[in-house]
Backbone as XML, in Angstrom:
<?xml version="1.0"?>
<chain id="A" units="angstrom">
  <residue number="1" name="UNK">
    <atom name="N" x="-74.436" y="10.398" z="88.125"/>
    <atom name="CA" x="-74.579" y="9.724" z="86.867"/>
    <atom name="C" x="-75.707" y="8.715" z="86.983"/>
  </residue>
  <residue number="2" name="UNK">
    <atom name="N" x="-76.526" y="8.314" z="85.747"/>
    <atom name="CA" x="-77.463" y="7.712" z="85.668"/>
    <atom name="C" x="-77.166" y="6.673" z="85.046"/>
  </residue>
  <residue number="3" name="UNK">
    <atom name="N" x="-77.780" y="5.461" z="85.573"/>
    <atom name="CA" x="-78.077" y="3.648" z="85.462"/>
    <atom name="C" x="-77.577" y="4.040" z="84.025"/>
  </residue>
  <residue number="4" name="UNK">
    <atom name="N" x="-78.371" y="4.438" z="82.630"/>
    <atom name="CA" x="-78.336" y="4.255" z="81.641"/>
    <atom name="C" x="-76.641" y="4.963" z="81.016"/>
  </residue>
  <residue number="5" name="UNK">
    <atom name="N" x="-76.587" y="6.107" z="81.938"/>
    <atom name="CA" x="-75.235" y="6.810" z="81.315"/>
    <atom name="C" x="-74.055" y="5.856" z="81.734"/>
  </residue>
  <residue number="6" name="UNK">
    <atom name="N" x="-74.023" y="5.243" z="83.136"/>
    <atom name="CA" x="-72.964" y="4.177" z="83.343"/>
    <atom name="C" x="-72.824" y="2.813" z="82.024"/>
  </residue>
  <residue number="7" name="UNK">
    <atom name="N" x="-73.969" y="2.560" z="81.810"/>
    <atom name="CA" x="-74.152" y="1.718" z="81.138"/>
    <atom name="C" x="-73.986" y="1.912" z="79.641"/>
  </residue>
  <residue number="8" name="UNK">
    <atom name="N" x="-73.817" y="3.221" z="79.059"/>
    <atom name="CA" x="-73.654" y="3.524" z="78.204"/>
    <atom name="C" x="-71.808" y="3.589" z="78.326"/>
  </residue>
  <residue number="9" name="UNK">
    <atom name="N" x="-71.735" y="4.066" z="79.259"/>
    <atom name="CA" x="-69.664" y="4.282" z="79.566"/>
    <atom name="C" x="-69.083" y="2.566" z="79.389"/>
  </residue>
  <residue number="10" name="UNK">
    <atom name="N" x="-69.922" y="1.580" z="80.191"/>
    <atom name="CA" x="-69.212" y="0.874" z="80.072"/>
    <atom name="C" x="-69.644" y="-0.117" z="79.008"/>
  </residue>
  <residue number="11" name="UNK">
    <atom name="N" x="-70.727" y="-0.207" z="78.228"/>
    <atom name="CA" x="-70.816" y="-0.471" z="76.848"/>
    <atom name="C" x="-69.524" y="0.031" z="75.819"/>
  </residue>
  <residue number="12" name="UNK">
    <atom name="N" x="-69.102" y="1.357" z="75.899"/>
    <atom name="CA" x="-68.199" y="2.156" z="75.333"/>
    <atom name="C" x="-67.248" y="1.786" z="75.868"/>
  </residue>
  <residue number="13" name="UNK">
    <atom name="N" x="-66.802" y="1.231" z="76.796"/>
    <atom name="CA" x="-65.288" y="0.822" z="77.302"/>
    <atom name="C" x="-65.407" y="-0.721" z="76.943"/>
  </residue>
  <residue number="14" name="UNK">
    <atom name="N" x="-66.449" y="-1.746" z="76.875"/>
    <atom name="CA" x="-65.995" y="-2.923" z="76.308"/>
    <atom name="C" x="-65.509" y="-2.571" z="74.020"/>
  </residue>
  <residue number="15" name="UNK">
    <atom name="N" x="-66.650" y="-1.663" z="73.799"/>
    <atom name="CA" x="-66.306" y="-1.889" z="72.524"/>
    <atom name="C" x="-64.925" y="-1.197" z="71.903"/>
  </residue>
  <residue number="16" name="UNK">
    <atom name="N" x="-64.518" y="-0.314" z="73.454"/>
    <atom name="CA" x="-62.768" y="0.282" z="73.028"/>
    <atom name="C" x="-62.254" y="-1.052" z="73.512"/>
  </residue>
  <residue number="17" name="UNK">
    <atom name="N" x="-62.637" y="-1.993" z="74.378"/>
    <atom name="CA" x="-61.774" y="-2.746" z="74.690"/>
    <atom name="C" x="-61.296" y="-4.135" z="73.472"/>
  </residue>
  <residue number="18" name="UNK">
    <atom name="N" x="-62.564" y="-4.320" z="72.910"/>
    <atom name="CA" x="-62.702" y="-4.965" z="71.565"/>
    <atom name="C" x="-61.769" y="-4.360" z="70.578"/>
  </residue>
  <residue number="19" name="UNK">
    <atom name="N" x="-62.120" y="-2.792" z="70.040"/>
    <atom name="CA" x="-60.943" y="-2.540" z="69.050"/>
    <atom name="C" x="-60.000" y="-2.515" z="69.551"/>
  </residue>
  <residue number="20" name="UNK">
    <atom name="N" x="-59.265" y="-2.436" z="70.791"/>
    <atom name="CA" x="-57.788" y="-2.919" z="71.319"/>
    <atom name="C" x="-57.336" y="-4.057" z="71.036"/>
  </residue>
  <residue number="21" name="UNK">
    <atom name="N" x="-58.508" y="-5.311" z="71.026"/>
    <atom name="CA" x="-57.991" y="-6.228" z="70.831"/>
    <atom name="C" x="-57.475" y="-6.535" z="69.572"/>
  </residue>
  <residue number="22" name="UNK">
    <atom name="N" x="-58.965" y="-6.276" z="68.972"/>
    <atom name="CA" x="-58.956" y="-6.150" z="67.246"/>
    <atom name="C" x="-57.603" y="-5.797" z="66.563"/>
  </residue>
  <residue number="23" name="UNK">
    <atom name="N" x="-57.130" y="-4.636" z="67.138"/>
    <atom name="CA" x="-55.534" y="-3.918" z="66.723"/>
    <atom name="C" x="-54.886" y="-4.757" z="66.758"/>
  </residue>
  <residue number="24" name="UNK">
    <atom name="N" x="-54.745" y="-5.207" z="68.668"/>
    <atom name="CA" x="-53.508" y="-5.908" z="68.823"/>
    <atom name="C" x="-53.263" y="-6.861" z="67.759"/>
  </residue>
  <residue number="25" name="UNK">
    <atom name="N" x="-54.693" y="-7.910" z="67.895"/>
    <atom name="CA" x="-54.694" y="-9.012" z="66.764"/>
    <atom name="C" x="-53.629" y="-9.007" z="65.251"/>
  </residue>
  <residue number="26" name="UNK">
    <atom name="N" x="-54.084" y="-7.854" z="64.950"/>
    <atom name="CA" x="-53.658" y="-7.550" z="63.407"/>
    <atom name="C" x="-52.713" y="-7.316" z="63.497"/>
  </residue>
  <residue number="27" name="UNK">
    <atom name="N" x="-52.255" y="-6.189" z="64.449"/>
    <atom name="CA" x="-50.840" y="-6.136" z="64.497"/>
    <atom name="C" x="-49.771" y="-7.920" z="64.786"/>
  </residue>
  <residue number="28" name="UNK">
    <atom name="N" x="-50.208" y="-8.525" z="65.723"/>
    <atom name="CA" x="-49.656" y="-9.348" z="65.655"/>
    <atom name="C" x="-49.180" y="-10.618" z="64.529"/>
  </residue>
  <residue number="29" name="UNK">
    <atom name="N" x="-51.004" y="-10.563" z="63.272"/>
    <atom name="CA" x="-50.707" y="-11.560" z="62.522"/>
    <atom name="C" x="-49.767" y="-10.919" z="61.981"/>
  </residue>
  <residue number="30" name="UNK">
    <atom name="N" x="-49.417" y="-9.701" z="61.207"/>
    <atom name="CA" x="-48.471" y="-8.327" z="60.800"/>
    <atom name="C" x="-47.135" y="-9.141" z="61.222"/>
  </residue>
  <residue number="31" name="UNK">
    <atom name="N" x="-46.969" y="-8.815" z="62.192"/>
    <atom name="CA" x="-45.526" y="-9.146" z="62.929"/>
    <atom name="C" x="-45.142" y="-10.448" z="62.722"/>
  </residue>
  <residue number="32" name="UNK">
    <atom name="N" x="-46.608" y="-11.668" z="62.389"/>
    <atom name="CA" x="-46.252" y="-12.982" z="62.366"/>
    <atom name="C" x="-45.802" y="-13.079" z="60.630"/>
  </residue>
  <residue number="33" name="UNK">
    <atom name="N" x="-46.378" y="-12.185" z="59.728"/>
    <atom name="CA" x="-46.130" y="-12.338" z="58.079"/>
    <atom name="C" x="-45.151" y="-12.263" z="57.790"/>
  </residue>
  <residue number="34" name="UNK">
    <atom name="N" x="-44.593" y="-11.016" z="58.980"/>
    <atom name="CA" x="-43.028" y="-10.285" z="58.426"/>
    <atom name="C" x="-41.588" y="-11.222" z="59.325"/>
  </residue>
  <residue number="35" name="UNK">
    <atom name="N" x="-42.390" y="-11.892" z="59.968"/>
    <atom name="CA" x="-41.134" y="-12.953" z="60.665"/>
    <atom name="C" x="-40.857" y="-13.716" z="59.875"/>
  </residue>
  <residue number="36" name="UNK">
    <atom name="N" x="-42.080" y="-14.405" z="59.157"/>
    <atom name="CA" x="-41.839" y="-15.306" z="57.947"/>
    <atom name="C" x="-41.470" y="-14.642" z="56.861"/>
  </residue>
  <residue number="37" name="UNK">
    <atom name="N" x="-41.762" y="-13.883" z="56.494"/>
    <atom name="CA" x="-40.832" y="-13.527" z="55.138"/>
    <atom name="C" x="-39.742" y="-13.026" z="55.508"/>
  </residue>
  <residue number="38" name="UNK">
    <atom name="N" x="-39.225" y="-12.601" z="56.804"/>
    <atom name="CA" x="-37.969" y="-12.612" z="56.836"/>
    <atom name="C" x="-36.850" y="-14.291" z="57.166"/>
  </residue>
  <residue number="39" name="UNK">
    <atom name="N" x="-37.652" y="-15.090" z="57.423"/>
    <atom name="CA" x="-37.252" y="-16.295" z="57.654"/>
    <atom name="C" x="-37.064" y="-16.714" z="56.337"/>
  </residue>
  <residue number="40" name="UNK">
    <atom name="N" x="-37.767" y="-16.603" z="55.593"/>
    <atom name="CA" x="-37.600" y="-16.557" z="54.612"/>
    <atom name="C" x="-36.637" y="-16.741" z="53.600"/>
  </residue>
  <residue number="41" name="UNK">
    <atom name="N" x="-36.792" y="-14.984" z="53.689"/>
    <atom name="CA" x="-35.524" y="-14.547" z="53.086"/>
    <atom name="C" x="-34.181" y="-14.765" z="53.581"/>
  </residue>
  <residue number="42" name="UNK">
    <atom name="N" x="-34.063" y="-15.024" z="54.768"/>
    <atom name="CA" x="-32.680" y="-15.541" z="55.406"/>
    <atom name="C" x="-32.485" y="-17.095" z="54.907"/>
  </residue>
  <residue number="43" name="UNK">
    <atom name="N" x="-33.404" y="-17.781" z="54.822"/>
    <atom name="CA" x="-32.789" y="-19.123" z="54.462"/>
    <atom name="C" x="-32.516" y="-18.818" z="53.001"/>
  </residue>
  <residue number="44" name="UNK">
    <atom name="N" x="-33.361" y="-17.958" z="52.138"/>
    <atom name="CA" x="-32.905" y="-17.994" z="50.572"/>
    <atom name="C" x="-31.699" y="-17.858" z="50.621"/>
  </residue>
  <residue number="45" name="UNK">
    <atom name="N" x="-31.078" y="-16.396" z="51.672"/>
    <atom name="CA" x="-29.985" y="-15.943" z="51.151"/>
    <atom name="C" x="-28.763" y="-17.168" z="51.293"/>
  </residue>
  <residue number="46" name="UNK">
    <atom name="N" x="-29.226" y="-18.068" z="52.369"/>
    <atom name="CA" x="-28.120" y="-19.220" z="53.131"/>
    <atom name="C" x="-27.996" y="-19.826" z="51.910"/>
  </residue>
  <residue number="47" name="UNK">
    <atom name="N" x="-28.779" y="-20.245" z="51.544"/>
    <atom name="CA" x="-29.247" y="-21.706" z="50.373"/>
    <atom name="C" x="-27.954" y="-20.735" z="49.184"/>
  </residue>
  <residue number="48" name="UNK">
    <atom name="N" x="-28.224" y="-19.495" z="49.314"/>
    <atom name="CA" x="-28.108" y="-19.098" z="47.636"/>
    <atom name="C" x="-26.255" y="-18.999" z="47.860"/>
  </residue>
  <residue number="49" name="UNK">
    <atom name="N" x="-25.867" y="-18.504" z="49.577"/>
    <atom name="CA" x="-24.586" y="-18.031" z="49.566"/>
    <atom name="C" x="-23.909" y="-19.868" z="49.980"/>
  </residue>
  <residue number="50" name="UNK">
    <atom name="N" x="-24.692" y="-20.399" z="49.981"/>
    <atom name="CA" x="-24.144" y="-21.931" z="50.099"/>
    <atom name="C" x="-23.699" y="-22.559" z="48.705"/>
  </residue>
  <residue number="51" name="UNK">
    <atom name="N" x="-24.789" y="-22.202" z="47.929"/>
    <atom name="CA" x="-24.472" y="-22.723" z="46.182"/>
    <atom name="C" x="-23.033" y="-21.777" z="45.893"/>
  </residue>
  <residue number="52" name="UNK">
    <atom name="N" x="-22.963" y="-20.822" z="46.011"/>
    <atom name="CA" x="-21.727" y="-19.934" z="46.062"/>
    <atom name="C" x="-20.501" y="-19.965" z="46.689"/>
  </residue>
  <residue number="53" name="UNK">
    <atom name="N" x="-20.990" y="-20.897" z="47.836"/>
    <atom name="CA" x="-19.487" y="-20.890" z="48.330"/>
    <atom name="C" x="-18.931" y="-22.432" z="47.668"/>
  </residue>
  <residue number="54" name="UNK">
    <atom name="N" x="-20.054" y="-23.026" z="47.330"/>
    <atom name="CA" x="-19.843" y="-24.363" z="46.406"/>
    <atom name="C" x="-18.887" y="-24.342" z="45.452"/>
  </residue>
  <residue number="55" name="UNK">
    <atom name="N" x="-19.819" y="-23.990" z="44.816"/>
    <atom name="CA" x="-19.509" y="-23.242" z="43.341"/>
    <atom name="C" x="-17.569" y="-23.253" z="43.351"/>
  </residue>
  <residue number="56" name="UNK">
    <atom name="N" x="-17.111" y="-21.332" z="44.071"/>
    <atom name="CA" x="-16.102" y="-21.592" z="44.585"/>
    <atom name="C" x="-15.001" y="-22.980" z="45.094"/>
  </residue>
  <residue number="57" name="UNK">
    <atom name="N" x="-15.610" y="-23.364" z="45.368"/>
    <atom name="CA" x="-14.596" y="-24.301" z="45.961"/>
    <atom name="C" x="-14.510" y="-25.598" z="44.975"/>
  </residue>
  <residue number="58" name="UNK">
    <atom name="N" x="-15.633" y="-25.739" z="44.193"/>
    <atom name="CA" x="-15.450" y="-26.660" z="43.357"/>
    <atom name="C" x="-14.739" y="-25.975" z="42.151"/>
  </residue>
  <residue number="59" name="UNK">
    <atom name="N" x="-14.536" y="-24.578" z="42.176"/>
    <atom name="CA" x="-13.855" y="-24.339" z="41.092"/>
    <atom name="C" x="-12.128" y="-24.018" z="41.396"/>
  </residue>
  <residue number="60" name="UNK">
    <atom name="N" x="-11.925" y="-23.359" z="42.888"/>
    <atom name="CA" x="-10.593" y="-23.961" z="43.267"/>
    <atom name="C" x="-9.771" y="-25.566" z="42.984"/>
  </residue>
  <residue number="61" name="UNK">
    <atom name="N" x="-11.321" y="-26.489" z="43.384"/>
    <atom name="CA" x="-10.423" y="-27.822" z="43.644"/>
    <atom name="C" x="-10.072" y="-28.087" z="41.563"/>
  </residue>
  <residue number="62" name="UNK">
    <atom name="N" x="-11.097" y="-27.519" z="40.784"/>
    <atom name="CA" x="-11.040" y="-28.362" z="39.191"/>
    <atom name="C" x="-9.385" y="-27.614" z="38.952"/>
  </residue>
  <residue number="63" name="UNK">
    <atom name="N" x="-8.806" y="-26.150" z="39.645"/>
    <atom name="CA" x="-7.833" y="-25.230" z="38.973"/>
    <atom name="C" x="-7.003" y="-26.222" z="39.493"/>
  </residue>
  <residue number="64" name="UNK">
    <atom name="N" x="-6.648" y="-26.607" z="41.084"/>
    <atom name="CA" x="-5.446" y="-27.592" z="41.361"/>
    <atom name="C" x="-5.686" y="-28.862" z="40.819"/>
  </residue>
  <residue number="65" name="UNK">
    <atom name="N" x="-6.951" y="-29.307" z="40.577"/>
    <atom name="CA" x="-6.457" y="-30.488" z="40.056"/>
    <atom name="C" x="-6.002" y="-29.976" z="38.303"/>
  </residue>
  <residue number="66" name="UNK">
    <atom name="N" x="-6.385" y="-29.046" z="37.308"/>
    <atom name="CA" x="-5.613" y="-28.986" z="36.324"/>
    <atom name="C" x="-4.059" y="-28.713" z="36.244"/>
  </residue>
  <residue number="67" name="UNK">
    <atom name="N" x="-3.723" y="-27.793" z="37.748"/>
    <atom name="CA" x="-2.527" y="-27.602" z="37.686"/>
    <atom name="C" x="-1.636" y="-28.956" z="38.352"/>
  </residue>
  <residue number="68" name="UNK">
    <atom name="N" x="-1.800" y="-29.708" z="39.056"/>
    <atom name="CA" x="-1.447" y="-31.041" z="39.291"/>
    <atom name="C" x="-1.119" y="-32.004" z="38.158"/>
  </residue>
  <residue number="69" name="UNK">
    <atom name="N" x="-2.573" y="-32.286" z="37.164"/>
    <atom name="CA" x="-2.452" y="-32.431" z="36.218"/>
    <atom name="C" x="-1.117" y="-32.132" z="35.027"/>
  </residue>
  <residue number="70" name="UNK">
    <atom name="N" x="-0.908" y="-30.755" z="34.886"/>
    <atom name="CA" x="0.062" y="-29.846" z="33.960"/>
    <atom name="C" x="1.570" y="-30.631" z="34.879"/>
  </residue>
  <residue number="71" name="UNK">
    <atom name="N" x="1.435" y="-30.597" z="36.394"/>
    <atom name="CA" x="2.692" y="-30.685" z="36.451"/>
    <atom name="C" x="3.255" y="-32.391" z="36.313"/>
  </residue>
  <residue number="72" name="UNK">
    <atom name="N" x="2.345" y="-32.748" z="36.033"/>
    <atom name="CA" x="2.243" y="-34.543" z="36.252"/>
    <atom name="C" x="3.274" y="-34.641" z="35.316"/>
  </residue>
  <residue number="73" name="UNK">
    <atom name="N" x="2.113" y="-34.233" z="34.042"/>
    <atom name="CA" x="2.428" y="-34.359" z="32.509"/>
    <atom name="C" x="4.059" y="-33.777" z="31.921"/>
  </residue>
  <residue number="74" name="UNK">
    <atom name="N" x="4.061" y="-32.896" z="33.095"/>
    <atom name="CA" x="5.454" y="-32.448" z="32.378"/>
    <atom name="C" x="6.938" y="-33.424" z="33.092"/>
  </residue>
  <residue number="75" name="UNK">
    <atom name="N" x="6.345" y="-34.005" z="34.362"/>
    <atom name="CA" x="7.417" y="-34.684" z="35.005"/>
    <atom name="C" x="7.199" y="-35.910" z="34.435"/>
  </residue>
  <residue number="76" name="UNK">
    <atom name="N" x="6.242" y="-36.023" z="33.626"/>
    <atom name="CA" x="6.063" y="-37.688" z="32.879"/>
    <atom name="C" x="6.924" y="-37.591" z="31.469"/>
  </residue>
  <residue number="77" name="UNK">
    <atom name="N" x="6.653" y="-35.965" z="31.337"/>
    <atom name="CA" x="7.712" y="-36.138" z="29.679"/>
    <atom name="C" x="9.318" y="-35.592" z="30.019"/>
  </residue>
  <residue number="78" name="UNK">
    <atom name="N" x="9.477" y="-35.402" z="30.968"/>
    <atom name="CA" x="10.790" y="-35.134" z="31.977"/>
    <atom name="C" x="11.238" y="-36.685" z="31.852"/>
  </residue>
  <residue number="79" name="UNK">
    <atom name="N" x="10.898" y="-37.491" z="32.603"/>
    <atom name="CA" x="11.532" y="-38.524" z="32.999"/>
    <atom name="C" x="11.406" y="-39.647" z="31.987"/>
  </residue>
  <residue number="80" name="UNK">
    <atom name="N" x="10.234" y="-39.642" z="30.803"/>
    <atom name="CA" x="10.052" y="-39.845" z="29.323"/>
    <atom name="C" x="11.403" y="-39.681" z="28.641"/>
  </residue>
  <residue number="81" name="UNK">
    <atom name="N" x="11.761" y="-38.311" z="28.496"/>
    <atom name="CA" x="12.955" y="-37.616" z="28.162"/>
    <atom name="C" x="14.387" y="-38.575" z="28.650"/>
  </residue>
  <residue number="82" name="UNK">
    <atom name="N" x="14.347" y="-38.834" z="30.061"/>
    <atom name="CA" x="15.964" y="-39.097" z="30.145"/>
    <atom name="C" x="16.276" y="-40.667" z="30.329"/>
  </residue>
  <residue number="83" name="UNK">
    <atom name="N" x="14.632" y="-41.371" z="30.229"/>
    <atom name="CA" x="14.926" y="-42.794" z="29.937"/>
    <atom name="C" x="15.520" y="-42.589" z="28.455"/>
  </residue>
  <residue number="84" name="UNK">
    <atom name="N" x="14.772" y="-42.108" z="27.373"/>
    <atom name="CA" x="15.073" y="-41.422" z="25.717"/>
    <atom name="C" x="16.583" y="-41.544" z="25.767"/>
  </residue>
  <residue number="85" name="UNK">
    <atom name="N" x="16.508" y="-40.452" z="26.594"/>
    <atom name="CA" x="18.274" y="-40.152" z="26.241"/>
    <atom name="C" x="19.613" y="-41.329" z="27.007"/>
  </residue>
  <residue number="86" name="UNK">
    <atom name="N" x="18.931" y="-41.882" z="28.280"/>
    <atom name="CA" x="19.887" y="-42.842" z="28.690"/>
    <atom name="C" x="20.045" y="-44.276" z="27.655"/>
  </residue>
  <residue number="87" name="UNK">
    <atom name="N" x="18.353" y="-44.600" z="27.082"/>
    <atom name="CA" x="18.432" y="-45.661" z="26.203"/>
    <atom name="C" x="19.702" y="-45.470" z="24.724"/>
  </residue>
  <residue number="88" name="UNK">
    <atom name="N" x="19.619" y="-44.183" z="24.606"/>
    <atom name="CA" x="19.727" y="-43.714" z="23.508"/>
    <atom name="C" x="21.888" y="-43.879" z="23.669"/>
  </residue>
  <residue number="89" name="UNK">
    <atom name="N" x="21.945" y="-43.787" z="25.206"/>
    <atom name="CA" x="23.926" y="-43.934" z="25.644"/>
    <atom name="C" x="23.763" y="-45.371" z="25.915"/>
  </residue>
  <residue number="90" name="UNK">
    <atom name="N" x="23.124" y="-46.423" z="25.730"/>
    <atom name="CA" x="23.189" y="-47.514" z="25.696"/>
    <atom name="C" x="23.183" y="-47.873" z="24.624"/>
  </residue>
  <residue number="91" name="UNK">
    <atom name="N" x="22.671" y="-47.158" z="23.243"/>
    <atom name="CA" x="22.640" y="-48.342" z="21.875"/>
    <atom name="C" x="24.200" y="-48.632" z="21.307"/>
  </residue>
  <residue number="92" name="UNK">
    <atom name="N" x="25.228" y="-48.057" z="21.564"/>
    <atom name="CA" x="26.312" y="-48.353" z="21.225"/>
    <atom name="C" x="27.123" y="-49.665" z="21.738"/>
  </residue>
  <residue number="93" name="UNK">
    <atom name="N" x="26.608" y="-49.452" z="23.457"/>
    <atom name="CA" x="26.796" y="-50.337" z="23.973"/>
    <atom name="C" x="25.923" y="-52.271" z="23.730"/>
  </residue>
  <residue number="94" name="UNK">
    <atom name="N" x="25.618" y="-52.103" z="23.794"/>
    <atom name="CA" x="24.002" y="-53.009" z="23.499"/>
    <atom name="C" x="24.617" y="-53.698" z="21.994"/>
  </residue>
  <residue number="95" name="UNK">
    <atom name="N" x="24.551" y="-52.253" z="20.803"/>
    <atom name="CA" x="25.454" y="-53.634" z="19.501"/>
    <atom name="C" x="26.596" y="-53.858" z="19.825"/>
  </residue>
  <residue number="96" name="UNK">
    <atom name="N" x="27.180" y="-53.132" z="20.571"/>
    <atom name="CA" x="28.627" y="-54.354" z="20.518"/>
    <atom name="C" x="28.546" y="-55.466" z="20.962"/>
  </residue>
  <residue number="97" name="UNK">
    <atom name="N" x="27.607" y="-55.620" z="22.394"/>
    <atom name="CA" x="27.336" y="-56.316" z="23.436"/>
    <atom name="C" x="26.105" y="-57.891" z="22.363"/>
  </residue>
  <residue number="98" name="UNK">
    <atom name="N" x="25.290" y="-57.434" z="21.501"/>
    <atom name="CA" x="24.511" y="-58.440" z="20.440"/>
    <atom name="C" x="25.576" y="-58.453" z="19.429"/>
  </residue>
  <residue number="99" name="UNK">
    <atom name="N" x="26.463" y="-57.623" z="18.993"/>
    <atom name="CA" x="27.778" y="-58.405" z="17.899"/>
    <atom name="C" x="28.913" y="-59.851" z="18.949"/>
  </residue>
  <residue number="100" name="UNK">
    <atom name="N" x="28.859" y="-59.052" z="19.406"/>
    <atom name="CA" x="29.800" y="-60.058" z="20.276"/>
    <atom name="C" x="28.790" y="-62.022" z="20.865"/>
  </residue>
  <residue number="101" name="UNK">
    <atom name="N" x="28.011" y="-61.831" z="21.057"/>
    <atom name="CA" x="27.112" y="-62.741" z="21.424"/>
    <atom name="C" x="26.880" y="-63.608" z="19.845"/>
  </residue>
  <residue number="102" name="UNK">
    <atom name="N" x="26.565" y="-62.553" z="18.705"/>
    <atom name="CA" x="26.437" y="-63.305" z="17.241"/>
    <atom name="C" x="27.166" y="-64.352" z="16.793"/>
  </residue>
  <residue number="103" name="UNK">
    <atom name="N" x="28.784" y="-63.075" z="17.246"/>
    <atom name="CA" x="29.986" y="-63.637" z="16.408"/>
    <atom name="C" x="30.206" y="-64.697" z="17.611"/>
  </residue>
  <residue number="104" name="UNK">
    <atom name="N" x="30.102" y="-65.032" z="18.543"/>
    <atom name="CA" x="30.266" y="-66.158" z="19.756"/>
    <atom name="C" x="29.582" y="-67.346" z="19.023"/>
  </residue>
  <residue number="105" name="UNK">
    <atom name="N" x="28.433" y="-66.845" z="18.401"/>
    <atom name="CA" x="27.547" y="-68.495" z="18.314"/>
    <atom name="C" x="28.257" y="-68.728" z="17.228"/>
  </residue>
  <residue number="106" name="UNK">
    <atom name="N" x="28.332" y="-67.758" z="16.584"/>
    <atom name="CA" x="28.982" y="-68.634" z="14.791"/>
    <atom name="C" x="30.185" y="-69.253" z="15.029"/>
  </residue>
  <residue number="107" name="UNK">
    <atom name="N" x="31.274" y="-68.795" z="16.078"/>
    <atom name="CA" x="32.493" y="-69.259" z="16.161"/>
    <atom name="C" x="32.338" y="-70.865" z="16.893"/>
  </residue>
  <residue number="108" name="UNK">
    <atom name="N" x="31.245" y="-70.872" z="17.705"/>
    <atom name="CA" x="30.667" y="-71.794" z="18.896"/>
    <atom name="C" x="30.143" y="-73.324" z="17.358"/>
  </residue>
  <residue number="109" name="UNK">
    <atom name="N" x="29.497" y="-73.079" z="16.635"/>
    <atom name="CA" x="29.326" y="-73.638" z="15.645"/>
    <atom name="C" x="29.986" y="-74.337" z="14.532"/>
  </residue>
  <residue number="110" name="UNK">
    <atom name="N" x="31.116" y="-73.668" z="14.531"/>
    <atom name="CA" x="32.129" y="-73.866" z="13.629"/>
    <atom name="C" x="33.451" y="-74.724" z="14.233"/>
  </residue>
</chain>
């Protein structure tokens, strides 16, 4: 082989060695685009299944607190109810109890 043909081979083996690089290069920014848009997309999906699991749970806590609520209200008109009705076995008692005290002062007077 001749000075010029070596020199021609290894001219030709730096400029394959260049588009090797060239490739690799691209391929790599490639690999660097698709890491980020998959990073990406993994934090969207976090962010989005985070508002969701929110969401959820703030709509569990509004159902117990309405049903807490419901049962409050009904043990408030429950026990509403049997003051009602106990006041209500006291008024007999109560006027005799203010007749008797009346007719005391008028007699107390006289």
């Amino acid at each position: 082989m001749t000075k010029a043909e070596i020199l021609l081979q290894v001219k030709k083996a730096e400029e394959d060695a260049k588009s090797i690089v060239s490739k690799g290069k691209e391929a790599n920014n490639t690999k660097i685009i698709q890491a980020r848009n998959q990073g990406r997309e993994i934090l969207e999906n976090a962010k989005r299944e985070s508002i969701e699991n929110a969401e959820q749970k703030i709509s569990q806590a509004k159902e117990q607190i309405r049903v807490q609520k419901e049962d409050m209200i009904k043990k408030g008109l429950a026990e509403a109810e049997a003051v009602k009705t106990k006041a209500s076995e006291n008024i007999p008692t109560s006027t005799e109890f203010l007749i008797d005290q009346f007719e005391r002062s008028i007699y107390a007077k006289s």
